[in-house]
C-alpha positions in Angstrom: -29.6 27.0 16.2 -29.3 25.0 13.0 -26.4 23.8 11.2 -26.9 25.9 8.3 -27.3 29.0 10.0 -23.8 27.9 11.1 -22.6 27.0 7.9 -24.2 30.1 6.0 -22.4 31.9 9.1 -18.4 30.6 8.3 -18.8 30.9 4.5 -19.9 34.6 4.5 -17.0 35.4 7.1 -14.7 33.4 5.0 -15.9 34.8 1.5 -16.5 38.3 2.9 -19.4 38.7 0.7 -22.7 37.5 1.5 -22.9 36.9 -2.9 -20.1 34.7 -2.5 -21.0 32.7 0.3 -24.5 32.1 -1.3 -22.4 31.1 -4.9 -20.4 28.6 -2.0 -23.3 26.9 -0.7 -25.4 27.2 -4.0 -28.1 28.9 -2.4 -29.7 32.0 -3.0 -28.4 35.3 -1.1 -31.5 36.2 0.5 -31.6 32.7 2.0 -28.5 33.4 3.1 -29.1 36.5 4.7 -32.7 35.2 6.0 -30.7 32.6 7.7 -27.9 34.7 9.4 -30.7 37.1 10.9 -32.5 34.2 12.8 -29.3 33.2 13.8 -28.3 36.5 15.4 -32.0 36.9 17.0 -31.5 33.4 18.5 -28.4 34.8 20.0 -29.6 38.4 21.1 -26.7 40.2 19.4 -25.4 41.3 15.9 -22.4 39.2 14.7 -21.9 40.5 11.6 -21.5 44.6 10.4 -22.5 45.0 6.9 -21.6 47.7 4.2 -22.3 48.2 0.5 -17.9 47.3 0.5 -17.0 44.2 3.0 -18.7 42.5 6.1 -16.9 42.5 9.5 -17.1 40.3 12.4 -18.8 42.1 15.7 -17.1 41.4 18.8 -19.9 38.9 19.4 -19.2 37.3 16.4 -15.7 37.3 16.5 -16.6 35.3 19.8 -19.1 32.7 18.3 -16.7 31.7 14.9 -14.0 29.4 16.8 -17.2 27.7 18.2 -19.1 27.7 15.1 -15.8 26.0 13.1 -15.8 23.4 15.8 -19.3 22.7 15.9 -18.9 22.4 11.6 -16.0 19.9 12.2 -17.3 17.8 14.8 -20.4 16.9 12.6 -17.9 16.2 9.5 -15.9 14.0 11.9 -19.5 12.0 13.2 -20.2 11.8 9.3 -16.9 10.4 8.6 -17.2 7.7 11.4 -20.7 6.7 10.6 -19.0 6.4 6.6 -16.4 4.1 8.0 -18.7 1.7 9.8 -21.1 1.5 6.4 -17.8 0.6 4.4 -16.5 -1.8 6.5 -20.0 -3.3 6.1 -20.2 -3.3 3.0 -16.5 -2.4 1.7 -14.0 -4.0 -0.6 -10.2 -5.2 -0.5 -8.5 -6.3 -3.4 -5.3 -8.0 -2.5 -2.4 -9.6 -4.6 0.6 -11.8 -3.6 3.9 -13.7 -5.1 4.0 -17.2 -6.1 5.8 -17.9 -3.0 5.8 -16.9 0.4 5.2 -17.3 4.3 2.1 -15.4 5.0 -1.0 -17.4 6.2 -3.0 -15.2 4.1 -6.3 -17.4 4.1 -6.2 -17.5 7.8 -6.2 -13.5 7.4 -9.1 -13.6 5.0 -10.7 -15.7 7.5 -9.9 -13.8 10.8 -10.8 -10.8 8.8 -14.1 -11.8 7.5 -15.2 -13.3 10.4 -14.9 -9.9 11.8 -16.6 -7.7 8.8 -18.5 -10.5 7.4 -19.8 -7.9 4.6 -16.7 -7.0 3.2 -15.6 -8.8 0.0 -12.0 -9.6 -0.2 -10.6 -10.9 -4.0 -6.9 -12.4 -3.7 -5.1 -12.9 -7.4 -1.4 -14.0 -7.5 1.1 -12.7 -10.1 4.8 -11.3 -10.2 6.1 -8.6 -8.4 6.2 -6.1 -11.4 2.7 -6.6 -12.0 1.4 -6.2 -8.6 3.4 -3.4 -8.0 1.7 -1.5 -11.0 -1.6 -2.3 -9.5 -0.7 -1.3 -6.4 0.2 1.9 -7.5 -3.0 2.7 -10.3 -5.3 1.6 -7.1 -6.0 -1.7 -8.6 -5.0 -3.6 -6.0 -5.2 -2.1 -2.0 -2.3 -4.2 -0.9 0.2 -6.8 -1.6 3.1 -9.4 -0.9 5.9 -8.5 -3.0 9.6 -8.9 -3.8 12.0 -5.4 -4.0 15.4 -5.0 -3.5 16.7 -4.3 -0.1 17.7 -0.2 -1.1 14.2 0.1 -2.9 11.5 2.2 -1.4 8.6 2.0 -4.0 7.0 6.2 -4.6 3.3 6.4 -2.7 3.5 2.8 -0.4 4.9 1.7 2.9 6.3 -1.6 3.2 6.1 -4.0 6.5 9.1 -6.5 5.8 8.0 -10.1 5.8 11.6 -11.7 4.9 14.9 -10.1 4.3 17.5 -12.9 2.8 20.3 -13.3 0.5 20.1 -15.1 -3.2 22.2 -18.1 -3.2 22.9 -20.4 -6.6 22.1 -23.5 -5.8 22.9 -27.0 -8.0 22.3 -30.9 -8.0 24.6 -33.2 -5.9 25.7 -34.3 -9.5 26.7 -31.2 -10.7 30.5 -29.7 -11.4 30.0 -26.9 -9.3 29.3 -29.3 -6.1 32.6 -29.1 -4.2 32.5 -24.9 -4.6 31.7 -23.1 -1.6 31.0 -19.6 -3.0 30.7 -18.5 -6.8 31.4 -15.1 -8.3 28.4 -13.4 -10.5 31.1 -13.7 -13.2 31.4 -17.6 -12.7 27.8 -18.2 -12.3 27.3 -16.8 -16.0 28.8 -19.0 -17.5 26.1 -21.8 -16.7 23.0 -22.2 -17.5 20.6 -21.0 -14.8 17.5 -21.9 -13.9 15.6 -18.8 -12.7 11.9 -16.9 -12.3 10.4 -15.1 -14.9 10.9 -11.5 -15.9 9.2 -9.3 -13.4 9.8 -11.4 -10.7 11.8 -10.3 -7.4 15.0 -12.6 -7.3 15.1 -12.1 -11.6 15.2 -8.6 -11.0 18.2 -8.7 -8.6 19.6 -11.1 -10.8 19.6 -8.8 -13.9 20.3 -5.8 -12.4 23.7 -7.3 -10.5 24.4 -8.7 -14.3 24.1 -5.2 -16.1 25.8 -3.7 -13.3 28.9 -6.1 -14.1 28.4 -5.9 -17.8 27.2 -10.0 -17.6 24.8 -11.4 -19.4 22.8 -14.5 -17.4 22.3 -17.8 -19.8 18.9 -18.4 -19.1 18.1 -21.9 -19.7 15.3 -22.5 -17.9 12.1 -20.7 -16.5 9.7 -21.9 -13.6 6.7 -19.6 -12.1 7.5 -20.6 -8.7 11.4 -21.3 -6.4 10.0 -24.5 -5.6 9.9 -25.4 -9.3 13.3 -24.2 -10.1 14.7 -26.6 -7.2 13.4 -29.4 -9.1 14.8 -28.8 -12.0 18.1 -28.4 -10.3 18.0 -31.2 -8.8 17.5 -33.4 -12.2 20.9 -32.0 -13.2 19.4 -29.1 -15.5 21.4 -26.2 -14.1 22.4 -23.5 -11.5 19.0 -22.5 -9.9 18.6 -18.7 -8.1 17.1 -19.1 -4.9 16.4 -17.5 -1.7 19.4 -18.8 0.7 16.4 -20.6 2.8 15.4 -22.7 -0.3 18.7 -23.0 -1.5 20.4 -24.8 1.8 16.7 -26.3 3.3 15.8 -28.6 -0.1 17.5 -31.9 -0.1 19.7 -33.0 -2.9 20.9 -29.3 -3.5 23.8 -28.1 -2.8 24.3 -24.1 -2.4 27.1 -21.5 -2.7 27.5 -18.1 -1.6 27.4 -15.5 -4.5 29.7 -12.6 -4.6 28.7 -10.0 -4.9 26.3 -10.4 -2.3 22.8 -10.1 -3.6 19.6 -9.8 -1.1 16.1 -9.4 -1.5 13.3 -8.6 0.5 9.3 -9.8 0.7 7.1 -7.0 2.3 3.2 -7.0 2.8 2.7 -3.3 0.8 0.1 -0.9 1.0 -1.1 2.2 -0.8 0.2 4.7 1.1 -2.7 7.7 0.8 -6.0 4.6 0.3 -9.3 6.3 1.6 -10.8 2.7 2.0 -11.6 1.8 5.8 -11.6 -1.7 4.5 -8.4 -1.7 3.2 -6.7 0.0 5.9 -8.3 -2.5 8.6 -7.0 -5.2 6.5 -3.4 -4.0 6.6 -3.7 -2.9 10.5 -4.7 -6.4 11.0 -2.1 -8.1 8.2 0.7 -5.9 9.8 -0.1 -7.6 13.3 0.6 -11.0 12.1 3.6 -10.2 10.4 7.3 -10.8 12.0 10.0 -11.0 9.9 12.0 -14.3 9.2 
């Protein structure tokens, strides 16, 4: 019994035409009728009844298709598993992170390599707009971004890595040392110190702004929180920070915002990817992160 007889077998029970089932598997008919004939002599009884209208299943056929469909699947699934071993030989992952955040990832590179040493693994860094796009046009498998604490990005899942609030934060120096918390209103009317457009704590920034009807002063831009400290620090304005940043850097002084703003870093991951690399790199990602 061969696996074409089996397959020649399901596709003329499923097309009801032995024309059709040969225009399925791209054969000719008489193959295909050659090949269901041995079949049925291998098996000592007629499993199919044909007329110049439609084909039936015999009672003996009717026995042998759940078998036949099983025997079909279980060699797709042995195909399948032999296709994930060769990929996670020889397999990619393309992964992409924020500026700024608490994930060992080159000790995950490394763990993972060491276990599919044929993999290749690229790591780029950019903002959280950008590697969300990626993310989402297959670009990138997974990622380390920043999204808003309601936000559920269309086609990912998320594993939360932090969830904190945004806290202003200014110099020892600075008029605004002696104020415990700050309204969104208040805080406009300094100059800020904050991350680029695209970036996770902008974007809650702006979007509590045009909520209110405000409009941030912008004085100064820095690629990374650690950055925007410093400048605060030297006097040059309010900086937006996460809360851990804000009340863990010497010589800054930090208030609680109302409203209340909160963001969240999350390891994300293309929610449908069809790479066996990709998803062990997540499974093993996932493992090593607990949220803060």
């Amino acid at each position: 019994m061969e696996l074409r007889q089996l397959e020649y077998f399901v596709a003329v029970v499923e097309e009801g035409s032995f024309t059709r089932a040969a225009q399925r598997e791209r054969v000719a008919q008489p193959a295909v009728s050659a090949q269901i004939q041995r079949l049925e002599r291998q098996v000592g009884q007629p499993l199919l009844t044909r007329s110049s209208r439609e084909v039936r299943l015999t009672q003996a056929g009717a026995a042998m298709l759940p078998h036949a469909r099983a025997a079909l699947a279980a060699v797709r699934d042995a195909r399948q598993a032999v296709d994930e071993v060769a990929n996670l030989v020889r397999g990619t992952v393309a992964i992409g992170t924020v500026t700024l955040h608490p994930v060992d990832v080159a000790h995950l590179m490394a763990d993972f390599h060491r276990a599919h040493p044929g993999v290749e693994i690229s790591l780029r860094t950019d903002n959280s707009d950008v590697l969300l796009a990626e993310l989402a046009d297959g670009r990138l498998d997974a990622a380390i971004v920043s999204i808003a604490v309601d936000e559920a990005p269309a086609d990912l899942d998320c594993a939360v890595i932090t969830d904190e609030s945004i806290e202003p934060a200014v110099a020892s120096s600075h008029p605004l040392r002696a104020r415990k918390t700050l309204s969104l209103s208040q805080l406009c009317e300094h100059p800020l110190i904050s991350l680029p457009v695209g970036t996770g704590l902008r974007s809650r920034l702006d979007a509590a702004c045009a909520a209110a009807g405000l409009r941030p002063r912008i004085a100064f831009e820095a690629s990374s929180p650690d950055e925007l400290a410093q400048l605060a620090r030297h006097g040059l304005g309010v900086a937006i920070l996460p809360r851990s940043m804000a009340r863990g850097t010497a010589g800054l002084h930090s208030m609680r915002l109302t409203p209340h703003l909160r963001g969240r870093l999350v390891w994300a991951w293309r929610r449908e990817t069809t790479s066996p690399a990709a998803r062990a790199f997540c499974t093993l990602a996932r493992r090593a992160i607990s949220p803060a």
